[in-house]
C-alpha positions in Angstrom: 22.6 28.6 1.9 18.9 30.5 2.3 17.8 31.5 5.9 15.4 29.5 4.7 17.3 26.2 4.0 18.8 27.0 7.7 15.6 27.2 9.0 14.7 24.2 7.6 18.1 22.3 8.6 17.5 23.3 12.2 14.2 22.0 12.6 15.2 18.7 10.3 18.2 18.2 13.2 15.5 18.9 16.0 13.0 16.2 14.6 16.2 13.5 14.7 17.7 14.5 17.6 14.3 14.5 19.7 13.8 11.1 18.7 17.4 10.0 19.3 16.5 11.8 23.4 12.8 9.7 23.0 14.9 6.3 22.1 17.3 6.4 25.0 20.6 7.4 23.0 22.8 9.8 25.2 25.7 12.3 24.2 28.2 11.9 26.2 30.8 14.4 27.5 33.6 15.0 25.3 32.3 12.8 22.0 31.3 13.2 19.0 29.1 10.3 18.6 25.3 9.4 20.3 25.1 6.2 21.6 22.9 3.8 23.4 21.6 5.0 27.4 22.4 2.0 29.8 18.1 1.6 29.7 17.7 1.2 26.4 20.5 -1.4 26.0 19.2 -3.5 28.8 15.5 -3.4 27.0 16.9 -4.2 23.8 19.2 -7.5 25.7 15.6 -8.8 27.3 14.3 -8.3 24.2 16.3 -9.9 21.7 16.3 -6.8 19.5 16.2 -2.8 19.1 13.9 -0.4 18.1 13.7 0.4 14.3 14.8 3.9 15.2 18.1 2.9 17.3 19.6 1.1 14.4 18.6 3.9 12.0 20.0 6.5 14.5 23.3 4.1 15.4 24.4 3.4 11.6 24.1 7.3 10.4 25.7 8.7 13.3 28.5 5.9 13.9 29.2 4.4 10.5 27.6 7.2 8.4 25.6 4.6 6.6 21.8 3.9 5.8 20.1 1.1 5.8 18.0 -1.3 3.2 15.6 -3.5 4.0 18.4 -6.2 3.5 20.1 -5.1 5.7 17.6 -5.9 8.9 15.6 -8.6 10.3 12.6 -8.9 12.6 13.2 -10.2 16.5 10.1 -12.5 16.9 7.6 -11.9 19.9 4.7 -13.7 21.3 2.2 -14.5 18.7 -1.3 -13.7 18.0 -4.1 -16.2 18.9 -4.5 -16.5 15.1 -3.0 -14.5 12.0 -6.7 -12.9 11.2 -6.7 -11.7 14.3 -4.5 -8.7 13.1 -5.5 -5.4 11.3 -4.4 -4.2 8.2 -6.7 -1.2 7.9 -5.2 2.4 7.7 -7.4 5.6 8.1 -5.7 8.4 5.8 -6.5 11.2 7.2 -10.0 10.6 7.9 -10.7 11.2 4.5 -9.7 7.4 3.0 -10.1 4.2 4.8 -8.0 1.5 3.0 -8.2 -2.4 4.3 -5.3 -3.2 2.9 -3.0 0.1 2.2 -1.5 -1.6 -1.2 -1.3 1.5 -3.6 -0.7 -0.1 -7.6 2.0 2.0 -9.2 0.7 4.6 -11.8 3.0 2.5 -14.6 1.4 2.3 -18.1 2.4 -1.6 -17.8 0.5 -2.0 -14.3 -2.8 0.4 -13.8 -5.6 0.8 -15.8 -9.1 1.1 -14.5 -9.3 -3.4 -14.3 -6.4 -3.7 -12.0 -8.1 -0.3 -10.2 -11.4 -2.6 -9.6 -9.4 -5.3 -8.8 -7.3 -3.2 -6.2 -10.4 -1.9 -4.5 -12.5 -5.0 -4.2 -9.7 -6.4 -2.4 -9.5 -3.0 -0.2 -6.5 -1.7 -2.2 -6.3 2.0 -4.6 -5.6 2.1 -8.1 -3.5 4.8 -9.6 -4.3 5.2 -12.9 -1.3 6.4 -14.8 -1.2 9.6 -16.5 0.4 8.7 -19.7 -2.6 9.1 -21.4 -5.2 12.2 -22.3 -6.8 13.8 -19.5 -10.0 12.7 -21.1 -8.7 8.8 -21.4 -7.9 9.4 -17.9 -10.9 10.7 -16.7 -12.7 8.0 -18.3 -10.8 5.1 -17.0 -11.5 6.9 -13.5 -15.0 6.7 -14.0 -15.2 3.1 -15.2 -13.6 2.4 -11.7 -16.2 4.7 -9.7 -18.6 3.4 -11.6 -18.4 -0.3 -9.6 -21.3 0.4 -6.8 -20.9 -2.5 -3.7 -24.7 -2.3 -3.7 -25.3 -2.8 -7.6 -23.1 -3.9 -9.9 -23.2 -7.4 -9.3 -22.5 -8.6 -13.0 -19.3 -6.2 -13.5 -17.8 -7.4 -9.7 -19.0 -11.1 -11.0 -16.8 -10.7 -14.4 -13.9 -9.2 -12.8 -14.1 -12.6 -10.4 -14.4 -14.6 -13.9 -11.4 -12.8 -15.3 -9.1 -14.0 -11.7 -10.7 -17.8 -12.0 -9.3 -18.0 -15.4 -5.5 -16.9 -14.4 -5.0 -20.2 -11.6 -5.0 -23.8 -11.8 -8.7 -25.3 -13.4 -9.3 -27.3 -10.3 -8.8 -24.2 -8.4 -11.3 -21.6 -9.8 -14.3 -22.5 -7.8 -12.0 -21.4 -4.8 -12.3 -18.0 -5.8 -16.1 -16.5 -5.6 -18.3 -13.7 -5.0 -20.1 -13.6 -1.9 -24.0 -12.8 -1.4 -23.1 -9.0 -0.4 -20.7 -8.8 -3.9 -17.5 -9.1 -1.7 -14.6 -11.3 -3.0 -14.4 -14.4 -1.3 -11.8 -16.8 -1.9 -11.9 -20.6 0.7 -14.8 -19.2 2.5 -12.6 -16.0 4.0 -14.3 -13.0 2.5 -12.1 -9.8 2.0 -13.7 -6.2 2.9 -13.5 -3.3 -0.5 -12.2 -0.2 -0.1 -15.2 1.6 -1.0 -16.2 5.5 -0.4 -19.4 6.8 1.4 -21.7 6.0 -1.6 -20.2 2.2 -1.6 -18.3 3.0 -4.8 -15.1 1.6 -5.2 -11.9 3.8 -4.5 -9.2 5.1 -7.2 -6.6 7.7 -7.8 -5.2 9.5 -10.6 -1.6 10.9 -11.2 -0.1 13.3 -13.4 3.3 14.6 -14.1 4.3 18.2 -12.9 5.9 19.6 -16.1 2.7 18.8 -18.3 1.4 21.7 -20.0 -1.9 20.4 -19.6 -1.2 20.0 -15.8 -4.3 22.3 -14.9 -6.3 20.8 -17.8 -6.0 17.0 -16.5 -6.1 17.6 -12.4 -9.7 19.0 -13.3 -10.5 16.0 -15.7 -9.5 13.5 -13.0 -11.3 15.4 -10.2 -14.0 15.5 -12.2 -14.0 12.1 -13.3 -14.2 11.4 -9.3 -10.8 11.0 -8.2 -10.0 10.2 -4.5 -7.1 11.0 -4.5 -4.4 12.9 -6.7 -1.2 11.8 -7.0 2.0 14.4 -8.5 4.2 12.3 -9.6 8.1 12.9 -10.2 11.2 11.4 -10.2 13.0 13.6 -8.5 10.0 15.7 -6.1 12.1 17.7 -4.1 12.5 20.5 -6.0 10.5 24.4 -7.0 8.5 22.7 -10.1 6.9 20.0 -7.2 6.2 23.2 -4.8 4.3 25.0 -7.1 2.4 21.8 -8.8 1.3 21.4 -5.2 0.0 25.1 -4.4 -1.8 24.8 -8.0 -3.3 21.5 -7.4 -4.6 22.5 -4.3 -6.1 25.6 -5.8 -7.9 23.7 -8.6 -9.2 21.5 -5.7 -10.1 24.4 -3.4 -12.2 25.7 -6.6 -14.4 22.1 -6.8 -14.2 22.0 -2.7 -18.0 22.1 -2.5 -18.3 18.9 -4.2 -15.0 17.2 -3.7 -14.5 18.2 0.1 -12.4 14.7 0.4 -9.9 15.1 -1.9 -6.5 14.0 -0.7 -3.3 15.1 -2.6 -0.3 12.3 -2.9 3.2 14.2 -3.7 6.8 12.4 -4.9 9.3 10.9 -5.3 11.5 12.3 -2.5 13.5 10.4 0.4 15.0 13.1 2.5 13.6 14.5 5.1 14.1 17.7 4.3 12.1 16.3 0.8 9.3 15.5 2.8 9.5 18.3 5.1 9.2 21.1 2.1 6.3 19.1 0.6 4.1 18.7 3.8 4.7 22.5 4.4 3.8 23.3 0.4 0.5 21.6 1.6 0.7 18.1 0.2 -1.5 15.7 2.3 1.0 12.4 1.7 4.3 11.8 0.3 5.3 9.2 -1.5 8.5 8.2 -0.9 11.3 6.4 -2.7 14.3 7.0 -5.4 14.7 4.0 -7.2 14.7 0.8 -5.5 11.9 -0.2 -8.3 12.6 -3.6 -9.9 12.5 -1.8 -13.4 14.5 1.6 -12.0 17.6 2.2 -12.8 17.8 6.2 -11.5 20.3 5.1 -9.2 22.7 4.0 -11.7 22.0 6.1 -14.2 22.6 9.6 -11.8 24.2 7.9 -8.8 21.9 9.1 -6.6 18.9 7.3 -3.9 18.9 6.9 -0.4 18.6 3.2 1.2 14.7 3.0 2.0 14.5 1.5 5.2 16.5 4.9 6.7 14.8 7.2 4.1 11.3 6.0 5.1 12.1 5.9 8.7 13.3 9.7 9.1 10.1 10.8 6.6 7.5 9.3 8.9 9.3 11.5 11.7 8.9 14.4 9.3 4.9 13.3 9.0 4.6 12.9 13.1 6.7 15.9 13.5 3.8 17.8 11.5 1.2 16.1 12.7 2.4 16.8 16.3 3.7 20.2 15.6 0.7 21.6 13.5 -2.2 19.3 14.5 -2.4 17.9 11.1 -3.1 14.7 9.7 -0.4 13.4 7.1 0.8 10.1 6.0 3.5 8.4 4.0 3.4 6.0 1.3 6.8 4.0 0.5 6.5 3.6 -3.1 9.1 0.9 -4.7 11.1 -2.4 -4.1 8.4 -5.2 -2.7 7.6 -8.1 -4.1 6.8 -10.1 -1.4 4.8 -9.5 2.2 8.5 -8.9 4.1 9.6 -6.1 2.4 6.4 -4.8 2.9 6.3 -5.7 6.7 10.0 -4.0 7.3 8.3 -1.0 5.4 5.6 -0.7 7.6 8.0 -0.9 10.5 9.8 2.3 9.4 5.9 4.6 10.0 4.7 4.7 6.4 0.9 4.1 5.7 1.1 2.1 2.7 2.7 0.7 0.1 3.2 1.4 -3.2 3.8 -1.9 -5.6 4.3 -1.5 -9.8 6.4 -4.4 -11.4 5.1 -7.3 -9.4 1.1 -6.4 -10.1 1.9 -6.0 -13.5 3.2 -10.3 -13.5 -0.5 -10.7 -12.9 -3.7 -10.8 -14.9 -5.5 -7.8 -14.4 -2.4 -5.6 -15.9 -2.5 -3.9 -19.0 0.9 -5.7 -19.6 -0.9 -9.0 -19.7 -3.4 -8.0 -21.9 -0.5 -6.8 -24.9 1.9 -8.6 -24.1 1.6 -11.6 -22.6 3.3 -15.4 -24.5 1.1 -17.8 -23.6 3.9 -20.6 -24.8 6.8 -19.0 -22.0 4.0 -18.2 -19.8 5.8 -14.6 -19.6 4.7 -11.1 -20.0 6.9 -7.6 -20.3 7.2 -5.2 -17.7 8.6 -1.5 -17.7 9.6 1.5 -16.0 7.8 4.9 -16.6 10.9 6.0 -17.5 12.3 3.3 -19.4 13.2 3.9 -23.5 9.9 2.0 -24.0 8.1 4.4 -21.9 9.5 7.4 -23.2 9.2 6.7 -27.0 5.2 6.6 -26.2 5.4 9.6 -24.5 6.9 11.0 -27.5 10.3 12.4 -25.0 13.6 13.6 -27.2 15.8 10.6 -28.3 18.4 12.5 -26.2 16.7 11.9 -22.9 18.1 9.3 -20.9 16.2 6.4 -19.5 16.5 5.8 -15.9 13.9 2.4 -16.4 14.6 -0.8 -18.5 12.1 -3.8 -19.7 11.9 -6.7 -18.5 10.5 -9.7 -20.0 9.0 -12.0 -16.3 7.1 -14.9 -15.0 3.6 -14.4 -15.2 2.3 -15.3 -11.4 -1.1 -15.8 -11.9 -5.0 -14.2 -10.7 -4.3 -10.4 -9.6 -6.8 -11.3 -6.7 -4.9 -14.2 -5.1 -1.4 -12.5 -5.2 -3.0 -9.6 -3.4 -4.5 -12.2 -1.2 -1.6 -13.6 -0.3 0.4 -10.4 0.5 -2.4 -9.5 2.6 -1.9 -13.1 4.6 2.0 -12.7 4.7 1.8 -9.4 6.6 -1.1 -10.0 8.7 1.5 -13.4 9.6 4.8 -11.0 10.1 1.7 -8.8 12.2 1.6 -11.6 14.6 5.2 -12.3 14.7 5.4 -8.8 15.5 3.8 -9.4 18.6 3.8 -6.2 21.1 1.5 -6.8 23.5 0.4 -9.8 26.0 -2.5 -11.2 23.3 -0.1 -10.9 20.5 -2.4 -8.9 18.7 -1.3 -5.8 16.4 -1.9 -3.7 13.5 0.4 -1.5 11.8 0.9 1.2 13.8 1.8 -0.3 16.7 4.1 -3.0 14.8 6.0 0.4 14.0 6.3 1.6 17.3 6.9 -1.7 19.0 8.9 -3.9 17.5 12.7 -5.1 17.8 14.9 -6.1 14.8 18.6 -6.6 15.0 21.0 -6.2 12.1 22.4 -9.0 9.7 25.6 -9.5 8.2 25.7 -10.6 4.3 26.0 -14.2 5.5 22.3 -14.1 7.3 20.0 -16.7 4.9 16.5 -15.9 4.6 15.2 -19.3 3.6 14.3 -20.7 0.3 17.9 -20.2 -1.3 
């Protein structure tokens, strides 16, 4: 080991056990083992649940396991006056302001510049995959930027069209566009992530092996990126360090007219991932090893970390630096949600958003729908990135092993009104949240507030 892995390992220890001291957990004399402080278990009795943090703490240090989001449920508090009432919206870093922090997965199945517009007009991001040319890249980036809030009232009315045409034919007058070109669906209209011109918001990936790695960061800059996103399976590692130093440096070069560039950097799920990564310079990490519907890493190498333990001990890596080195930083847990819960219990952990592939590509503003969609099963095929589909498009050795499958799924309908509903579903686990005497919330104080108590395999969730 490196004095600079031991370095690294102290301060990793530090950030845990600080928090186990900040949570009420005491060492006492003569044990091996942390546990609960007399105050914190009386709070947690009243209650009717524990802090995120003391489960996460209690199941590494006295059963040496990590949890999933199965594996927890919410305590419900004293709800909002109404569900509405609670905030979705995330500032990233000053930089971004997202409504609705839902990130679409940079799959070749899920992202292209229509589910980008989509995204955004219902105050999402886009990532638009880079398993394409830098200059295919940069033009889907611009088709996206291209959507002004103050003028393009025919493209925004089209991309409206496109959702009325997915649902029920009695239902598409339900879904409009208001007088200021905002989505509007049952007279609740839904605020666009937009930038400072009112142009819609979008991101762009690449890998970090590419050998045109220089050549398609300055194409997706160019093509006016808000953000750019590395993107590896496995991100902790030399290769990720240096893609960040040399992304920055490409950005550092355009800084007088991209000053707002942020810079995304995964997969990892350790905090000594995330740790490495921050310090390398990277704004956000995206975090995650395989909990994807179509991922199969964790089978395939036998390696992942369970996401709601993973996430948690990240986002103390990300307030650590924001604490330590008065810098703004944020997390994105990228994989496993389908539905608002998963999301909520996400949120719970720290993170800023949410990363979502399979399940946008089941609707109709994926490129999956537009190739491959049987209108007699009412089913379309979905993907990993690094499925054998995948990889024989991106021309990879027949040796290399997949660690994605396909899928053939249920198509669910107008991209539009799932992402309308997942916004309803957390802003209604937001209120059962609770945490304070109006019931109101957002998501950072539903992370630092509220209880959830463990469940045995036996626990039923409804609708089974």
């Amino acid at each position: 080991m490196t004095t600079e892995d031991k370095r690294i390992n102290r301060i990793i220890n530090n950030i845990k056990t600080d928090d186990m001291k900040r949570l009420g957990f005491i060492s006492p004399v003569f044990s091996d083992f942390w546990m609960l402080g007399p105050s914190a278990k009386l709070k947690a009795r009243a209650k009717g649940g524990f802090k995120l943090g003391h489960l996460v703490h209690y199941a590494r240090e006295r059963d040496q396991m990590y949890l999933e989001p199965e594996d927890i449920t919410g305590a419900p508090y004293r709800a909002a006056k109404h569900r509405s009432d609670c905030s979705t919206e995330i500032d990233f870093c000053g930089k971004l302001i997202l409504p609705f922090p839902i990130f679409s997965a940079n799959m070749e199945c899920a992202t292209d510049s229509e589910m980008a517009i989509n995204l955004a007009l219902m105050g999402g991001i886009g990532v638009i995959h880079q398993f394409q040319t830098p200059d295919e890249q940069r033009k889907e980036i611009e088709t996206v930027k291209s959507i002004s809030l103050n003028k393009s009232k025919k493209e925004i009315k089209k991309i409206i069209e496109n959702n009325q045409k997915a649902i029920d034919q009695n239902l598409r007058r339900r879904i409009n566009m208001s007088n200021n070109n905002r989505v509007i669906i049952d007279e609740r209209e839904y605020e666009p992530a937009a930038d400072k011109n009112n142009c819609l918001v979008v991101a762009g990936s690449t890998g970090i092996k590419n050998p045109d790695f220089s050549e398609r960061i300055d194409a997706i800059i160019k093509g006016g990126t808000d953000m750019v996103v590395l993107d590896t399976a496995h991100g902790h590692s030399g290769s990720m360090i240096e893609a960040i130093n040399e992304a920055k440096e490409v950005i550092m070069n355009l800084k007088d007219n991209y000053p707002n560039i942020l810079v995304l950097a995964g997969n990892v799920i350790t905090a000594k991932g995330a740790y490495e990564l921050l310090e390398a310079g990277a704004d956000g990490i995206k975090a995650g090893v395989g909990p994807g519907f179509n991922c199969i890493t964790r089978k395939v190498t036998g390696f992942g970390i369970p996401m709601i333990s993973g996430l948690y001990e990240i986002s103390l890596v990300a307030k650590y630096f924001e604490k330590k080195h008065n810098r703004r930083v944020f997390v994105v847990a990228d994989g496993g949600v389908s539905e608002p819960g998963t999301a909520l219990k996400y949120f719970a952990t720290g993170v800023q958003g949410i990363m979502i592939g399979t399940y946008l590509a089941q609707t109709s503003a994926s490129p999956s729908y537009k190739t491959t969609f049987n209108k007699k099963k009412c089913t379309i095929k979905t993907y990993g990135s690094a499925s054998d589909r995948a990889k024989q498009h991106q021309k990879r050795p027949l040796w290399d092993t997949p660690e994605g499958i396909e899928r053939e799924v249920p198509f669910i309908g107008s991209t539009i009104l799932e992402i309308a509903r997942l916004i309803t579903g957390c802003q209604s686990g937001l209120s059962y949240s609770g945490t304070n005497p109006e019931g109101y919330t957002d998501f950072a104080t539903h992370a630092r507030y509220s209880r959830w108590v463990k469940v045995s395999s036996q626990f039923s969730r409804g609708g089974n």
